[in-house]
C-alpha positions in Angstrom: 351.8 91.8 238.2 351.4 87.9 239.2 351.2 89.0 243.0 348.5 92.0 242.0 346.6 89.8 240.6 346.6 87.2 243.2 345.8 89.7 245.4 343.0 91.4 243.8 342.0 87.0 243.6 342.0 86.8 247.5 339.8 89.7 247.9 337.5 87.9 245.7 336.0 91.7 244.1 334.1 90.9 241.3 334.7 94.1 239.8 338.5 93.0 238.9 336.8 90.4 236.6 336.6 92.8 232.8 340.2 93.7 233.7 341.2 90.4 233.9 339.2 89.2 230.7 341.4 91.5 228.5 344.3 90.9 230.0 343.9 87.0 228.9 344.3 88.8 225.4 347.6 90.0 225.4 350.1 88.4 222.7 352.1 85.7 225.5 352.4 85.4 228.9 354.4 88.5 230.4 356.5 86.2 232.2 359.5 89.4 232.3 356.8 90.6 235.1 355.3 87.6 236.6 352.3 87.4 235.1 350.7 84.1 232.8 347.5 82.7 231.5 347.1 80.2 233.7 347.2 82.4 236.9 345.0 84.9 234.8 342.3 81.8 234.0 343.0 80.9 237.7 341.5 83.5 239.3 338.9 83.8 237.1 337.6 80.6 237.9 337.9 81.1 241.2 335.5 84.7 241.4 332.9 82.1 239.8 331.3 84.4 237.7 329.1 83.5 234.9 329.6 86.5 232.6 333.1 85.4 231.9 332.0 82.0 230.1 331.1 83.9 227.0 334.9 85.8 226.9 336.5 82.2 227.9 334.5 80.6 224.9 335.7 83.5 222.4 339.1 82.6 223.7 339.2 79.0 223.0 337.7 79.8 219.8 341.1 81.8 218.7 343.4 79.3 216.3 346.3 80.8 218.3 345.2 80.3 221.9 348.0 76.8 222.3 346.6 73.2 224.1 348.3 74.5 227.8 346.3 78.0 227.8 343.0 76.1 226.1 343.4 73.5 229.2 343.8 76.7 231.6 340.7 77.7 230.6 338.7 74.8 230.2 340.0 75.0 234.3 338.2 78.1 234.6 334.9 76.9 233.1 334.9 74.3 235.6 335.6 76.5 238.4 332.7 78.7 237.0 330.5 75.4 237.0 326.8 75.5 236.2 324.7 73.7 233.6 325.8 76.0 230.6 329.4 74.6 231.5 328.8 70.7 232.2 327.6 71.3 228.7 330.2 72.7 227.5 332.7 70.2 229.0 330.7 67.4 227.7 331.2 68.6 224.2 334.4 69.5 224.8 335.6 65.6 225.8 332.8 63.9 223.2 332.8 65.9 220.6 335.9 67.5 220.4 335.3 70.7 220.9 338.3 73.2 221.9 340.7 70.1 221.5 343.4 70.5 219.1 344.4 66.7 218.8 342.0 63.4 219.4 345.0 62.3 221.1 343.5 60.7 224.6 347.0 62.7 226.6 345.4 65.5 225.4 345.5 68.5 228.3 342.4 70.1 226.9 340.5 66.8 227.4 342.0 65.6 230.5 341.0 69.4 232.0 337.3 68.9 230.8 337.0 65.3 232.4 338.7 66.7 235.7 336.3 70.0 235.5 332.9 67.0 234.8 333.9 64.7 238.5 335.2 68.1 240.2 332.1 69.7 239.6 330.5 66.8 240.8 327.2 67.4 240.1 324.4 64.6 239.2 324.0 65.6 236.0 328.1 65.8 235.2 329.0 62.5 236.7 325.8 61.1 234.9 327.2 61.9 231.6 330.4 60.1 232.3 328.8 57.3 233.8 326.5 56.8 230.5 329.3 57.2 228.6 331.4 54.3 230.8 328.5 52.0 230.9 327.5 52.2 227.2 328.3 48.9 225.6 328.3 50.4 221.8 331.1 52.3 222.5 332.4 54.5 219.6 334.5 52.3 217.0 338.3 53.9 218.5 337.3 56.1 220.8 337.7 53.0 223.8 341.2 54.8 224.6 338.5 57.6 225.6 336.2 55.2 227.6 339.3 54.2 229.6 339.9 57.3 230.7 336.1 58.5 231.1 336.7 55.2 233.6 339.7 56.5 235.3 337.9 59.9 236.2 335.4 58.3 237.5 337.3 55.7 239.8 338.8 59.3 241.2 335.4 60.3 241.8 333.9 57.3 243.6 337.6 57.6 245.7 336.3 60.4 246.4 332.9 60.5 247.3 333.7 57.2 249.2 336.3 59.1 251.5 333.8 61.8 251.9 331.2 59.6 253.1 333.3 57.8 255.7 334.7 61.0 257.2 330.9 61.6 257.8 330.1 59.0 259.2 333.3 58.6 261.8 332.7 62.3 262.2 329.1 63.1 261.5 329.9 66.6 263.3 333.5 67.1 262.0 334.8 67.9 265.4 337.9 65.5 264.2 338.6 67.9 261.2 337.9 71.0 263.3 340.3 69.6 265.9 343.3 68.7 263.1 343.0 72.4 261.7 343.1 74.1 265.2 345.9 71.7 266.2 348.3 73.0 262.5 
């Protein structure tokens, strides 16, 4: 079923999303024939759609739904992206919403601060960097400001790297030449 499923994910068909939504409600992972969550949240991050956010939220709503699927699909909000989302995430990492533990290893969290920088929007990396540069930071949450910080080193890594292959390769005949060359 995993190999359907990437499939029906490479032919990027919108139409495979509903399917796909109920099948994140079965009882576990069918692992007997290839098929779990986090493949299931996969591609339905990656066909983008908007109309799954409401099903994903339902989801992490469940008192069942364990911290690996809940960071599975906190992955598929972020793939979704959008304002509705960056809110989402935001509340998710601030105010503890969808995590199970306030425990700063959490996967839920560390899935939401990856979705804020991968997004990389204005408004998502301006959260986190008013959240980094606030001096009242939260009485025990500066385990949390540490690693708002680290997210955000990952992103100026890599907005700096994007900006220097620009401007050694304005017209990206360097990266067009390495991917005809493999």
């Amino acid at each position: 079923i995993d190999s359907v499923v990437r499939a029906l994910d490479l032919i990027d068909d919108k139409s495979v999303l509903p399917h796909f939504l109920e099948l994140i409600y079965a009882q576990s992972d069918d692992e007997d024939r290839g098929l779990t969550k986090e493949r299931l949240f996969e591609a339905i991050g990656n066909i983008g759609s908007e109309e799954a956010v409401p099903k994903i939220l339902e989801y992490l709503s469940k008192k069942s739904a364990d911290v690996e699927e809940r960071s599975h699909a906190i992955s598929a909000l972020a793939n979704i992206g959008g304002k509705t989302v960056i809110d989402l995430l935001y509340k998710c990492v601030f105010e503890g919403k969808y995590t199970e533990y306030c425990d700063n290893d959490d996967p839920v969290l560390h899935s939401a601060l990856s979705g804020l920088v991968e997004i990389g929007s204005y408004e998502s990396l301006e959260r986190l960097l008013d959240y980094a540069s606030d001096p009242e930071t939260p009485k025990g949450r500066y385990d949390l400001w540490n690693v708002v910080n680290e997210y955000l080193a990952q992103a100026r890594e890599e907005a700096l790297e994007s900006m220097l292959d620009y401007i050694n390769d304005p017209n990206g005949y360097r990266k067009r030449a390495r991917f005809v060359m493999n």
